[in-house]
SEVOGU-125465 format. One record per residue (C-alpha): residue number from 1; x, y, z. Coordinates in nm, 4 decimals. Example, Ala and Ser with C-alpha at 12.3 -4.5 7.8 and 13.67 -1.06 7.14 Angstrom:
pos->1&u->1.2300&v->-0.4500&w->0.7800
pos->2&u->1.3670&v->-0.1060&w->0.7140
! end
This chain:
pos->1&u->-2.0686&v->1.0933&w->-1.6055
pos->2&u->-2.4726&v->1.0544&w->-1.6610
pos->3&u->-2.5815&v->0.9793&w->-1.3741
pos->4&u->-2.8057&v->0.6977&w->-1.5217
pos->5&u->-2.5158&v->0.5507&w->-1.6741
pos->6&u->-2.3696&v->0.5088&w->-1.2827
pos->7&u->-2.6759&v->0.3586&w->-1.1468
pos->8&u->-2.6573&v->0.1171&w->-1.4234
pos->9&u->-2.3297&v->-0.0364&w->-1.4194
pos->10&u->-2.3306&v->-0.0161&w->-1.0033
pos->11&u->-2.6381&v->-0.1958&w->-0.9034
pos->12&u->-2.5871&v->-0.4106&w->-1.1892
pos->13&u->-2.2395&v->-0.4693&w->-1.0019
pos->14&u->-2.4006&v->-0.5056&w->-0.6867
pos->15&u->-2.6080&v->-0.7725&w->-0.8151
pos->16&u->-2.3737&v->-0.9815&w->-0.9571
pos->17&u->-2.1633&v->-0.9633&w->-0.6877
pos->18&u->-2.4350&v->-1.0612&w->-0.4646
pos->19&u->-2.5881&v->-1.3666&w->-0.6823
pos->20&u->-2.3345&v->-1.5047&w->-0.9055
pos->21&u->-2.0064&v->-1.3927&w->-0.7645
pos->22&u->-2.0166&v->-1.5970&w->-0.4628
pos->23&u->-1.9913&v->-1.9241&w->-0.7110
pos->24&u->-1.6470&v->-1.7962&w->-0.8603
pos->25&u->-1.4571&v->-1.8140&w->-0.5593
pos->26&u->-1.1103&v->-1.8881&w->-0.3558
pos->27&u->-1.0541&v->-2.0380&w->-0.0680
pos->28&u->-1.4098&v->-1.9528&w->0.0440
pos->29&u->-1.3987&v->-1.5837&w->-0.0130
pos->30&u->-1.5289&v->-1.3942&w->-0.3651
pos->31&u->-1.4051&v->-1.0432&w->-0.4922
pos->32&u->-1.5842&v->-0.7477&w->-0.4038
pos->33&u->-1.6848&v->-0.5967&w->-0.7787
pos->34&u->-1.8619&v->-0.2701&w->-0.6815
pos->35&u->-1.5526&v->-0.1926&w->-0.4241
pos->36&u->-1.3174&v->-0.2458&w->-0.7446
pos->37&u->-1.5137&v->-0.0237&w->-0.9821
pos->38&u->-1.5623&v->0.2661&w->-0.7196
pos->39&u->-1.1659&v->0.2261&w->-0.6255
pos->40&u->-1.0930&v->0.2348&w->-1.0607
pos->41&u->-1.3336&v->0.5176&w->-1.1065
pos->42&u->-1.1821&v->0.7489&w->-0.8725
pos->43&u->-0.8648&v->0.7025&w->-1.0089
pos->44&u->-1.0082&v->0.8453&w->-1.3299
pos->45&u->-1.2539&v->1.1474&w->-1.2591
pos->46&u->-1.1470&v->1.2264&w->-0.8963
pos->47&u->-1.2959&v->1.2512&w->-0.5599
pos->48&u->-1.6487&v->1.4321&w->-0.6321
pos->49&u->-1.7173&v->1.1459&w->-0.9205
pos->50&u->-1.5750&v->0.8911&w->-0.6998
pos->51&u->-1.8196&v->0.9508&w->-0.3901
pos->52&u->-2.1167&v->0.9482&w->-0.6137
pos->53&u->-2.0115&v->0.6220&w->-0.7397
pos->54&u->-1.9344&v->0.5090&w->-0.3237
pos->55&u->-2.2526&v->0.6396&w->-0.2289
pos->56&u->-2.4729&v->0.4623&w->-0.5160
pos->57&u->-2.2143&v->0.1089&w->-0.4976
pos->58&u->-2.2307&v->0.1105&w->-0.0780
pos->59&u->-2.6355&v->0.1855&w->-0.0861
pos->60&u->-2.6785&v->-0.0817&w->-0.3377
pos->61&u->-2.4435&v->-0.3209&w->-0.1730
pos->62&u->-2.6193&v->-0.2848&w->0.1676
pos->63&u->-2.9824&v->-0.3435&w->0.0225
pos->64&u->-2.8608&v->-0.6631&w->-0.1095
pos->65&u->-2.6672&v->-0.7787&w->0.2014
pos->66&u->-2.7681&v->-0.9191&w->0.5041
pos->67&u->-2.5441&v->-0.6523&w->0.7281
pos->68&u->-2.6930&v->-0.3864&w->0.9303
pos->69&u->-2.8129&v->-0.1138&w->0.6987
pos->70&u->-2.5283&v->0.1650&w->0.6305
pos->71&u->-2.1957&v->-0.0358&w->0.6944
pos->72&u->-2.1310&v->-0.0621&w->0.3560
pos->73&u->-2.2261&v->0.2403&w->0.2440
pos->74&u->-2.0048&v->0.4329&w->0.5273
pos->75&u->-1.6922&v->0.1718&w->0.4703
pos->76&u->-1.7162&v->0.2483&w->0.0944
pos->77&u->-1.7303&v->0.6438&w->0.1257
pos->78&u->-1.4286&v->0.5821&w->0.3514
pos->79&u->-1.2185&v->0.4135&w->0.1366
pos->80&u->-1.3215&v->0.6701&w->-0.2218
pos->81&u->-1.2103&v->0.9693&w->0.0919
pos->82&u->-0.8592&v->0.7962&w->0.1074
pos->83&u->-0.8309&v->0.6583&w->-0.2509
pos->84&u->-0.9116&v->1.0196&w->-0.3536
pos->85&u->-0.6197&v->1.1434&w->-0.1637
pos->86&u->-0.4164&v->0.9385&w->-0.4872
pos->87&u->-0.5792&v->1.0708&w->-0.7522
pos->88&u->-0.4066&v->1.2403&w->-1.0238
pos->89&u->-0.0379&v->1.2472&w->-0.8076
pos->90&u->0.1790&v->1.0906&w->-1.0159
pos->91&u->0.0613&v->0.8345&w->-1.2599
pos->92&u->-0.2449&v->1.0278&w->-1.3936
pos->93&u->-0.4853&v->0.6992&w->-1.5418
pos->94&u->-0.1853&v->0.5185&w->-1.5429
pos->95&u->-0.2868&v->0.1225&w->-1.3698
pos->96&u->0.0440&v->0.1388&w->-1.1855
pos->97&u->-0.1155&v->0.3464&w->-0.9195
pos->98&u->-0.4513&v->0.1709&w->-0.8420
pos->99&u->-0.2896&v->-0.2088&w->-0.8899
pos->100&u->-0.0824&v->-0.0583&w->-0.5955
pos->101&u->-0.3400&v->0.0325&w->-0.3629
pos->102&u->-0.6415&v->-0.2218&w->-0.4519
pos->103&u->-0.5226&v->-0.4316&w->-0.1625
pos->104&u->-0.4068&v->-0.1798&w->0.1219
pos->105&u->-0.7551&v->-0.0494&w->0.0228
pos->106&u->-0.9468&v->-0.3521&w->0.0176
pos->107&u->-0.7615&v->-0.4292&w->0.3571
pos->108&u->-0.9293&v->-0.0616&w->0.4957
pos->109&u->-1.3062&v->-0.2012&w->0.3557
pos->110&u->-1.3336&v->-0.5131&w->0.4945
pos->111&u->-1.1687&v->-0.4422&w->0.8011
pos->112&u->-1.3535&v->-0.1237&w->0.8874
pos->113&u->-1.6327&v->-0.3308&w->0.7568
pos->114&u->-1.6000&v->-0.6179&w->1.0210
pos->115&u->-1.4962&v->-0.3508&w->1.2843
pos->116&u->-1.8451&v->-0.1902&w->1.2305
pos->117&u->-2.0139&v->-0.4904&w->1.2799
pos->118&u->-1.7654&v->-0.5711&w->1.6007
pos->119&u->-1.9252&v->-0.2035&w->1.6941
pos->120&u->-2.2964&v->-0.3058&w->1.6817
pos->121&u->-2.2241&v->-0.6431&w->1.8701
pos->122&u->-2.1442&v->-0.9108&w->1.5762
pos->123&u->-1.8869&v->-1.1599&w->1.7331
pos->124&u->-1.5517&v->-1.0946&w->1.5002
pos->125&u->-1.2604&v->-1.3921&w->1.5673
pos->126&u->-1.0012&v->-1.1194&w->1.4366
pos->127&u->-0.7403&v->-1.3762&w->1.3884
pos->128&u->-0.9346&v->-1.5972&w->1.1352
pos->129&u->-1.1177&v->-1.3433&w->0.9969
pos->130&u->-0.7903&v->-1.1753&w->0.8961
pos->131&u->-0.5902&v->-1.4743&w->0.7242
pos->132&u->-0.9271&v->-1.6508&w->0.5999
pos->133&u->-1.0894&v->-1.3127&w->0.4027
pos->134&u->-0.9243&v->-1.0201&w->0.4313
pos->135&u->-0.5828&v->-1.1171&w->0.3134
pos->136&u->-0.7500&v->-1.3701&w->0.0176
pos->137&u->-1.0183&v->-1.1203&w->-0.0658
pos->138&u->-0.7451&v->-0.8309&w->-0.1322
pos->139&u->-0.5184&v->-1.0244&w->-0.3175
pos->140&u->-0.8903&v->-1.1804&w->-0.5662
pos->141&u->-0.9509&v->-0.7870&w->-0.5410
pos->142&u->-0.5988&v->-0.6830&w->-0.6987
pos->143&u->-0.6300&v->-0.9474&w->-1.0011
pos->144&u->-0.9713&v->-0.7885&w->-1.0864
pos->145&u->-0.8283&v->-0.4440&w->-1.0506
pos->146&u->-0.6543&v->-0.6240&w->-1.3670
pos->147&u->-0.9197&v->-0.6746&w->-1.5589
pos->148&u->-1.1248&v->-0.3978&w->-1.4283
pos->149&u->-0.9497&v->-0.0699&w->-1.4960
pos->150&u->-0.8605&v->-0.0600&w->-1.8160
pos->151&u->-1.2449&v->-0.1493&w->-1.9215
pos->152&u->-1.3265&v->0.1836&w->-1.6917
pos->153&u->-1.0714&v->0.3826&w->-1.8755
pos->154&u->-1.2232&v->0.3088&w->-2.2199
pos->155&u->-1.5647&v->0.3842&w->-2.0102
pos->156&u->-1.4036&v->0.7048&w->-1.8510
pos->157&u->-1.2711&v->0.8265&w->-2.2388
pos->158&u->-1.5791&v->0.7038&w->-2.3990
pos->159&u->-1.7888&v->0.8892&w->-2.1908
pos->160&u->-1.5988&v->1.2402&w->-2.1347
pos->161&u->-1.3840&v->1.3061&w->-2.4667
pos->162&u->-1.1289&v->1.5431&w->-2.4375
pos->163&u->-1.0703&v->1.8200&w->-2.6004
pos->164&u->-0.7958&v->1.8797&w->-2.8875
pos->165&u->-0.6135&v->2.1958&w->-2.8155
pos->166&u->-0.3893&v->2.3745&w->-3.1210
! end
C-alpha cells in the first residue's frame, strides 16, 4: 500500500484515539483504534505490510501519549510479530480469524504494555489493572474488530486489485 495512504489513516487513528476516543467509553476504559487497524491489516497483506503499519501506529501512538517514549511502539511490533504468525493459515481475509484473536492479542498489548512500564519503575496494581482494563479493553477491542475489518478489506481490495487469470 502507498505509503502516504498508511501515514494517513494511522496518525489520523492515533489522533482520534488520543482526543475523542477517550469520551466513548466503558467502564472507564476506551478501545485502542490504531492497535485494531494494525491487528486487521496484517490479516490482509501479511507480516512485512503489517510491521510498517506497527511501526508508523506505535510511533504515532507514543508521540501522543504520556508513556515513556518507545513502549508503544515495541508492544505494537510485538503483537503484528505474533499476529503475523496467523496470517493467511486457514481463513485467508476471512473475519473469523482476526474476531478470534483481537482479544488474546489485545491481552499481549496492554499487558506487555503495563509490564514495560512495571520495567522502568511505574507502580502496576496487577490485580486491578487486569479486571479494570485489560479484560474490558479486549472485549471494546473485539466489537471494533467488528466494525473495523471489513472497512480494511474494501481498503485492502480497493487499494491492491487482483488480477483475473484465464
Amino acid at each position: 500500500m502507498p505509503t502516504i495512504v498508511s501515514l494517513v489513516i494511522l496518525i489520523s487513528a492515533a489522533l482520534l484515539q488520543s482526543t475523542l476516543l477517550p469520551y466513548v467509553e466503558i467502564s472507564g476504559v476506551h478501545p485502542d483504534l490504531v492497535l485494531v487497524l494494525v491487528i486487521g491489516w496484517v490479516f490482509l497483506s501479511g507480516l512485512e505490510e503489517g510491521l510498517r503499519w506497527a511501526l508508523i501506529g506505535g510511533l504515532s501512538v507514543d508521540f501522543l501519549s504520556g508513556a515513556p517514549f518507545g513502549v508503544f511502539t515495541l508492544t505494537m511490533l510485538v503483537v503484528a510479530l505474533v499476529t503475523g504468525f496467523f496470517h493467511g493459515r486457514t481463513f485467508g481475509s476471512s473475519m473469523v480469524v482476526p474476531l478470534g484473536l483481537i482479544f488474546p492479542l489485545s491481552l499481549l498489548f496492554n499487558g506487555l504494555a503495563l509490564l514495560l512500564l512495571a520495567l522502568l519503575g511505574r507502580p502496576i496494581a496487577w490485580s486491578n489493572a487486569f479486571f479494570d482494563i485489560l479484560l474490558p479493553t479486549a472485549i471494546f477491542n473485539t466489537m471494533l474488530m467488528m466494525l473495523v475489518f471489513p472497512l480494511l478489506y474494501l481498503l485492502n481490495r480497493f487499494l491492491t486489485p487482483r488480477q483475473l487469470s484465464f
